[in-house]
C-alpha positions as CSV (number, residue, x, y, z in Angstrom):
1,X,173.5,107.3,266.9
2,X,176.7,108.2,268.5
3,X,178.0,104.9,268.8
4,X,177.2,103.7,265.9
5,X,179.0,107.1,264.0
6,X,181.9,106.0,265.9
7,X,182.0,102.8,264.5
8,X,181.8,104.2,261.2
9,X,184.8,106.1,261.9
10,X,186.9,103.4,263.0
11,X,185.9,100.7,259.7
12,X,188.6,100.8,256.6
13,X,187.6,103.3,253.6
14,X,186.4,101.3,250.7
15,X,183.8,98.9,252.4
16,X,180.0,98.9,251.2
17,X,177.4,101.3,253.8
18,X,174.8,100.1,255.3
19,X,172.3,101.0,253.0
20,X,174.2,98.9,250.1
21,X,174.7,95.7,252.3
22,X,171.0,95.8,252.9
23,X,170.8,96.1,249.0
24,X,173.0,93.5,248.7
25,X,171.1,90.8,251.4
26,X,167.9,91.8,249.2
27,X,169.3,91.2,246.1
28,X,171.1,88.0,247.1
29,X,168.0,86.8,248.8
30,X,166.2,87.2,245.5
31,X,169.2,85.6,243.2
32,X,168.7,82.5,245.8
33,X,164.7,82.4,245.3
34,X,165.4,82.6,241.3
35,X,167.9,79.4,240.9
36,X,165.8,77.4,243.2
37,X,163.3,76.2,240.8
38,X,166.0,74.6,239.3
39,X,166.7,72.2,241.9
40,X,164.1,69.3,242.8
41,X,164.8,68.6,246.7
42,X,165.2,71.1,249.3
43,X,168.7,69.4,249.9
44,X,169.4,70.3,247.1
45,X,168.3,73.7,246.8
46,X,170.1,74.5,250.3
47,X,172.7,73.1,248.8
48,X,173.1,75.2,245.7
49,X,172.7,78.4,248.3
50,X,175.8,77.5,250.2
51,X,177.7,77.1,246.9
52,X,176.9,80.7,245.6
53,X,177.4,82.2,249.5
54,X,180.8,80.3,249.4
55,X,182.1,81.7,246.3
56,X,180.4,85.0,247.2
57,X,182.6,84.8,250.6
58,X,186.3,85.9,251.6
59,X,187.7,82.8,251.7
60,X,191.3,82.6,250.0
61,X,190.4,79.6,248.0
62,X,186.7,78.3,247.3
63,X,186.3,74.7,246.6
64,X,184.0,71.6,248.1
65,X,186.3,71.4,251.3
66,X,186.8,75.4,252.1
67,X,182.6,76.0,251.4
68,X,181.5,73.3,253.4
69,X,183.6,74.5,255.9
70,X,182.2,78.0,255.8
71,X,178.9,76.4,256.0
72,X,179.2,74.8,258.9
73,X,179.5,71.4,257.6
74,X,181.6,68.7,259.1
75,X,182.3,67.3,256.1
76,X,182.0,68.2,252.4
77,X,180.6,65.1,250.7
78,X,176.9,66.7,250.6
79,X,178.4,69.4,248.3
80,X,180.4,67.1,246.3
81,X,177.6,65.2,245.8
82,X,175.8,68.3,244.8
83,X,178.6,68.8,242.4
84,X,178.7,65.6,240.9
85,X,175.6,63.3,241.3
86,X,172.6,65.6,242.1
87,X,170.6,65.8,239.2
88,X,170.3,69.7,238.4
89,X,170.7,71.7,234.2
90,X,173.7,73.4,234.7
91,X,172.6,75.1,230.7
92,X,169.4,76.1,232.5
93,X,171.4,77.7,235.0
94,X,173.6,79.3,232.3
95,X,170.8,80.8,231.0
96,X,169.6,82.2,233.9
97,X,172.7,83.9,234.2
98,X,172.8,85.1,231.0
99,X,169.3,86.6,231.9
100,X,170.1,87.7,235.2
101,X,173.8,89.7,233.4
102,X,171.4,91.5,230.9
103,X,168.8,92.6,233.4
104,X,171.3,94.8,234.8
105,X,173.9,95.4,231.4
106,X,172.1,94.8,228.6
107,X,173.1,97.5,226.5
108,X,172.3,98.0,222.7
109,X,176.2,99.4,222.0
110,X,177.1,96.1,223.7
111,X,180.4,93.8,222.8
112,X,180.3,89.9,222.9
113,X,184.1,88.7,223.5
114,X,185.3,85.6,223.3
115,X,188.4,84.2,224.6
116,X,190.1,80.8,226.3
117,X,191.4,80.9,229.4
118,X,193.8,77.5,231.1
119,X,192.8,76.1,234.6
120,X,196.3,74.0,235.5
121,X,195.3,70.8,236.7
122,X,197.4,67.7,238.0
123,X,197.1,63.9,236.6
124,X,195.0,63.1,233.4
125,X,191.6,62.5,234.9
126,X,190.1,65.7,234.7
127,X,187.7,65.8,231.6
128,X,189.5,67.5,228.7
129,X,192.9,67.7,230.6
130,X,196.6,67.4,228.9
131,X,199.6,69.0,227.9
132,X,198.8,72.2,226.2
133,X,199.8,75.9,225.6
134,X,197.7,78.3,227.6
135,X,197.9,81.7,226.9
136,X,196.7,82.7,230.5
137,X,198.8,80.2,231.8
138,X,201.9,81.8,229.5
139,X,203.5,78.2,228.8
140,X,202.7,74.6,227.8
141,X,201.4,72.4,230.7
142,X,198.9,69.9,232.1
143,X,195.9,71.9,231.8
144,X,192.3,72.4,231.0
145,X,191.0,75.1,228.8
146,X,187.7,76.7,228.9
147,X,186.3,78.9,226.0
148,X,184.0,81.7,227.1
149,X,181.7,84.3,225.7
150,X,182.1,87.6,228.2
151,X,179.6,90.7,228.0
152,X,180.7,94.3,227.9
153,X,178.4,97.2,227.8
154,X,179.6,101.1,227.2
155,X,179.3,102.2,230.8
156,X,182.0,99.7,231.7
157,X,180.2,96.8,232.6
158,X,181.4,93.3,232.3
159,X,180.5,90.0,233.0
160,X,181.2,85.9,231.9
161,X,177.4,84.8,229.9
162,X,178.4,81.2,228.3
163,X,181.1,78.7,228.8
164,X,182.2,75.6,226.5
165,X,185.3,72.8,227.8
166,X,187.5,72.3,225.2
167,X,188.0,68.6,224.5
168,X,191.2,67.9,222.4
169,X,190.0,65.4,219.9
170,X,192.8,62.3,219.5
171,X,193.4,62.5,223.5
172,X,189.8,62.7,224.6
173,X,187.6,62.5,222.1
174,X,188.4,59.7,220.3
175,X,189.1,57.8,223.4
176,X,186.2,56.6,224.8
177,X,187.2,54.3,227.8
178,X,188.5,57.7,229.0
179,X,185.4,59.7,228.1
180,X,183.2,57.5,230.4
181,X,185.3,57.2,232.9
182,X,184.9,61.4,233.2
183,X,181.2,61.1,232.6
184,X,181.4,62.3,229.2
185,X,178.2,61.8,227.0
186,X,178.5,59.8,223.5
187,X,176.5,62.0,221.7
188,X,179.2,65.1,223.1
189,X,182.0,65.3,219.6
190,X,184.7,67.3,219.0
191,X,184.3,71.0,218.5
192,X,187.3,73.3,217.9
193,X,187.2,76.6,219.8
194,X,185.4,78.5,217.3
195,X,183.4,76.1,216.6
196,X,182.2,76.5,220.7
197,X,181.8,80.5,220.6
198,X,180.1,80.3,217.4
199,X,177.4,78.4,219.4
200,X,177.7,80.3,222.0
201,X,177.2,83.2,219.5
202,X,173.5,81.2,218.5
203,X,172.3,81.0,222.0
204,X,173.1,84.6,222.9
205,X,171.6,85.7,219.7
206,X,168.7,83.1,220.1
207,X,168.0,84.5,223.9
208,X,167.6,88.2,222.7
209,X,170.7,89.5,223.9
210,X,171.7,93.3,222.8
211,X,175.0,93.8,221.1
212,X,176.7,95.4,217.9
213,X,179.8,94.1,217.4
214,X,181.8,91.0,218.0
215,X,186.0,90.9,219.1
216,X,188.6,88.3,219.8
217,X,191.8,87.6,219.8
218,X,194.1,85.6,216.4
219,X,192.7,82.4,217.5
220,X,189.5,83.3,216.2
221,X,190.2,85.7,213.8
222,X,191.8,84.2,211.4
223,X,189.1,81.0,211.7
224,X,187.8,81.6,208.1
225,X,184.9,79.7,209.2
226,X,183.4,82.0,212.2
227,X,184.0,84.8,210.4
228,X,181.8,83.4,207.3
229,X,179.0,83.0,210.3
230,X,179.6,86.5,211.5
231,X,179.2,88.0,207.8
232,X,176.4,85.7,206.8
233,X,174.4,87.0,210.0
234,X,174.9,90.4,209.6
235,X,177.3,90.7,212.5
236,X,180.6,93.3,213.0
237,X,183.0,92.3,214.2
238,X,186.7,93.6,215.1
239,X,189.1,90.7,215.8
240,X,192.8,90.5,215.7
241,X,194.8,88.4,212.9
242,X,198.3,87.5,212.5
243,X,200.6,89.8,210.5
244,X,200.8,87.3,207.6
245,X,197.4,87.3,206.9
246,X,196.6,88.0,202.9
247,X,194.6,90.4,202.1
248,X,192.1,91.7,198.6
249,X,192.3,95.4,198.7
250,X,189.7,95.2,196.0
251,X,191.5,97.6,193.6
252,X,193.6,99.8,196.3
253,X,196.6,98.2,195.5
254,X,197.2,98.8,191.9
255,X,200.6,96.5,191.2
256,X,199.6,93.0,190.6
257,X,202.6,91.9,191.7
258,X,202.8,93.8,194.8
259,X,202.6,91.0,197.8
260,X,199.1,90.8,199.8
261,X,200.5,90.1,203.2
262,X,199.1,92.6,205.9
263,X,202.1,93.5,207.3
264,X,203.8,94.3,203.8
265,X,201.3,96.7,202.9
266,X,201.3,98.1,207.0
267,X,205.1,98.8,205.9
268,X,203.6,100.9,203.3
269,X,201.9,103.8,205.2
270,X,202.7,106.7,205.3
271,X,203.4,109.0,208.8
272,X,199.8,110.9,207.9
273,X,198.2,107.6,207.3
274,X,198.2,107.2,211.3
275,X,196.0,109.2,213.8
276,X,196.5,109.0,217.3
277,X,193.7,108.0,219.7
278,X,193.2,106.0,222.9
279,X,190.9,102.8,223.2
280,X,190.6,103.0,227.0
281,X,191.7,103.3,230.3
282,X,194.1,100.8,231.8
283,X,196.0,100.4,235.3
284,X,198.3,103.0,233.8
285,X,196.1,105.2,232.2
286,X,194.6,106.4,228.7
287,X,195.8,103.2,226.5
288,X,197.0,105.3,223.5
289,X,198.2,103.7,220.6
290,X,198.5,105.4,216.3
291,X,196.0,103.8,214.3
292,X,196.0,103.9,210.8
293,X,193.4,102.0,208.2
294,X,193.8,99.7,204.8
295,X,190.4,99.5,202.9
296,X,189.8,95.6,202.0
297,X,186.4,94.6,200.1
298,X,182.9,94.5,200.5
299,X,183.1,96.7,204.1
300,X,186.2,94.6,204.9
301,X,188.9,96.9,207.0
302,X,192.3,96.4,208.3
303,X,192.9,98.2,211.5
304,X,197.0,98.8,212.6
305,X,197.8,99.5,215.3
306,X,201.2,101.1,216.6
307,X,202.6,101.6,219.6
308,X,203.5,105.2,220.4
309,X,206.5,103.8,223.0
310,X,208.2,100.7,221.0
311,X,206.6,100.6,217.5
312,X,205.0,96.9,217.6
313,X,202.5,96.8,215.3
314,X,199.4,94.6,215.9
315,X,196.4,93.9,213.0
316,X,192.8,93.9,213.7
317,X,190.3,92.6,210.8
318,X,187.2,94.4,211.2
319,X,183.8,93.7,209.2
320,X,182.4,97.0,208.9
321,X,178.5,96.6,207.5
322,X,177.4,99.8,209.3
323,X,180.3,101.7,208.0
324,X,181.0,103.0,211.5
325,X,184.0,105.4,212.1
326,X,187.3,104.8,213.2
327,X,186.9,105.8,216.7
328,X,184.1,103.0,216.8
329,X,186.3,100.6,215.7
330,X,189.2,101.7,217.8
331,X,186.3,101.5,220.9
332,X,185.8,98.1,220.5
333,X,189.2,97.1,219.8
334,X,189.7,97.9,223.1
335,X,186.7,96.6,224.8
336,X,188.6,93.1,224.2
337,X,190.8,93.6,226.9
338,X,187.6,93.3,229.6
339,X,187.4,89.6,229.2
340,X,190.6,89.5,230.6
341,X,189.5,91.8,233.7
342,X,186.2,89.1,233.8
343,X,188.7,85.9,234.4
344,X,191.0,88.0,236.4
345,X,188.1,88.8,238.7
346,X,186.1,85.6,238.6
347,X,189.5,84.0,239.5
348,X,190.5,85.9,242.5
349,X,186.6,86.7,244.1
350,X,184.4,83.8,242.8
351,X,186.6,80.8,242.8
352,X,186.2,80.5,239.2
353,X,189.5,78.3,239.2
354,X,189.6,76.7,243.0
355,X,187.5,73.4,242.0
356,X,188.4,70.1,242.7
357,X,186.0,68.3,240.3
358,X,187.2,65.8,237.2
359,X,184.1,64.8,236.3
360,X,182.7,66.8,233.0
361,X,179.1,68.0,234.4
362,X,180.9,69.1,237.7
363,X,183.2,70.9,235.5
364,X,180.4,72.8,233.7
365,X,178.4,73.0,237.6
366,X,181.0,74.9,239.2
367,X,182.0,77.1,236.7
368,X,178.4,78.2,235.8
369,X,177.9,79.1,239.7
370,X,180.9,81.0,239.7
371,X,179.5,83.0,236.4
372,X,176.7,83.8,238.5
373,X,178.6,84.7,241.4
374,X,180.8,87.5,238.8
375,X,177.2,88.4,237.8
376,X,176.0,89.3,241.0
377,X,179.3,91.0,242.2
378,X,179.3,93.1,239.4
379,X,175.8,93.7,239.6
380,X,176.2,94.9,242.8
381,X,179.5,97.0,242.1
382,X,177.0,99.0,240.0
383,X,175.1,99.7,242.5
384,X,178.2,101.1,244.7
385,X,179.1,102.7,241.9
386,X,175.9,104.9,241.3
387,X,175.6,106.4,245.1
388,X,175.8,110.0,245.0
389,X,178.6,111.3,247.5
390,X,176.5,112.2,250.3
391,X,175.0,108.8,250.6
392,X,178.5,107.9,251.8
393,X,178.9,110.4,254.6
394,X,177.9,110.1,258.2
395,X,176.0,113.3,260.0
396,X,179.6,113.6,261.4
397,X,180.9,114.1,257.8
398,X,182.9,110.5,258.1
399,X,182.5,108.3,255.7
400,X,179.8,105.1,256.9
401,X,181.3,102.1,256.0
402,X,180.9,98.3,256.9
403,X,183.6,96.1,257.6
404,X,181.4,92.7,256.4
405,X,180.1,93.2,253.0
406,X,178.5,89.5,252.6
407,X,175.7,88.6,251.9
């Protein structure tokens, strides 16, 4: 007891106990007996355990090479193989992600967010790859782009549950030499982005999943077409639009000639139009911005927002059927802002962005894996995060830690 108290001492602050890696092995253990129905061969099945452990692992950068290493592999052509060739759903494994995410988060208040994020890739043979802006990227380059649906629930929860590659449609899908070559399907067309989460949309809706309001970013919210499928299901949503968006006020306005653009009437308000609130925490602290409201039709809303330190103004279009309050709608304006925190995390801890695949299936493979591996870290960092204080201190009142947090 001694001994091991000392070792406790000596281990860096901020590590799991003992008592949450055994909670981990357990839980990791039963994550690999849930995917392995979904492989046919025991190869393969071993396979697709090595692939979650790597991602799950502290290797800098997780690809076919650096897991098979970690496995103890001498080469990695088994995994690429698993990657490319083996026969295995990566939808069914999607889904059982999806499921595994809402077994732990499911939450009736919860937010679906969509958003793109650019994976930079070299040479034109990765499926959907060109020159093209990325937002996450911050420029125009050679790039793919992947459109996800993230998760958020009110206890500050957050995981990636669906996944769609964007293929441009003159470069890729229209050229079907270069479709087959990446193992592209006929039967796969062209979809724009909201097209993709608006499916997405369907299959979380379809599976059951919990959540009251939709957000995204201008891309899709000023897509006249998703937000006639949001409306015609019943579903809010809060999503930001571009300043020159026209509005019907429905009567509020009462010169005809007045213009309709959103930011011409913004430029109307007065100083007591605004109220200040905060829509979350960030790295800096409370995120607190002056909000202010412009009543369109039919529970239609236009959100300002102002910032208290420069003045930029940013416009949110929020379908309001429940006639919620402001400090709803200011809520989930800023649960937006965890999708970013999902790619940021499933970037830099489960190698969502470290594969060396071209083929379209591998891309859709890896990336589904590394959504499961985000599910089952943040699964987990719930777990950490519910210990009571004293679960963290040693008879000796130091803190028991463990240097080795795998599973």
């Amino acid at each position: 007891m001694a001994a091991t108290q000392a070792r406790d001492q000596d281990l860096p602050q901020g590590a799991v106990t003992r008592a949450e890696l055994a909670v981990w092995k357990r839980e990791f253990t039963a994550l690999r007996e849930r995917i392995s129905p979904l492989f046919y061969r025991p190869e393969s099945r071993e396979h697709a355990h090595q692939y979650l452990r790597g991602l799950l692992s502290p290797l800098q950068r997780k690809n076919g090479w650096t897991i098979a290493e970690f496995a103890g592999a001498k080469e990695p052509k088994a995994l690429q193989r698993f990657l490319n060739l083996t026969p295995w759903s990566a939808d069914l494994l999607r889904d059982l992600t999806r499921d595994y995410a809402m077994e732990h988060f499911a939450d009736p208040r919860g937010v679906l967010i969509a958003d793109p994020t650019g994976f930079a890739k070299k040479g034109r043979k990765s499926a959907g790859v060109q020159r093209q802006y990325s937002g996450s990227l911050g420029r125009i380059d050679n790039c793919q782009i992947g459109t996800f649906l993230a998760y958020a629930n009110r206890s500050g929860d957050r995981v990636l549950i669906d996944r769609e590659l964007y293929l441009p449609q003159e470069s890729w899908c229209a050229d079907f030499e270069r479709r087959r070559e990446a193992g592209i399907d006929d039967e796969v067309v062209f979809r724009t982005r909201p097209q993709q989460v608006q499916a997405m949309i369907e299959r979380a809706v379809a599976a059951g999943v919990p959540f009251s309001w939709f957000t995204a970013d201008e891309e899709f919210g000023q897509n006249r077409g998703l937000r006639r499928f949001l409306e015609e299901g019943g579903t809010a949503y809060c999503m930001a639009v571009p300043k020159s968006t026209d509005i019907n006020t429905g009567g509020v306005t009462t010169n005809p000639d007045c213009p309709t653009r959103l930011d011409v009437l913004a430029a109307g308000l007065r100083p007591g139009d605004f109220t200040r609130r905060a829509c979350g925490i960030g790295a800096k602290g409370f995120r607190t911005y002056d909000w202010a409201v412009i009543a369109g039709r039919e529970r239609h809303l236009y959100v300002i927002r102002r910032n208290i330190d420069n003045g930029e103004i940013s416009y949110f279009h929020c379908h309001n059927p429940r006639q919620e309050s402001l400090s709803e709608l200011v809520a989930v304006i800023g649960l937006r802002w965890p999708v970013e925190e999902c790619f940021e995390a499933a970037k830099q801890q489960a190698g969502l962005d470290n594969y060396q695949v071209r083929k379209y299936d591998a891309w859709y493979r890896h990336i589904t894996m590394s959504m499961l591996a985000l599910a089952f870290l943040a699964a987990m960092a719930r777990v950490a995060k519910k210990r009571a204080p004293q679960d963290r201190t040693s008879p000796g009142g130091h803190e028991c830690t463990h240097a080795d947090s795998q599973p």
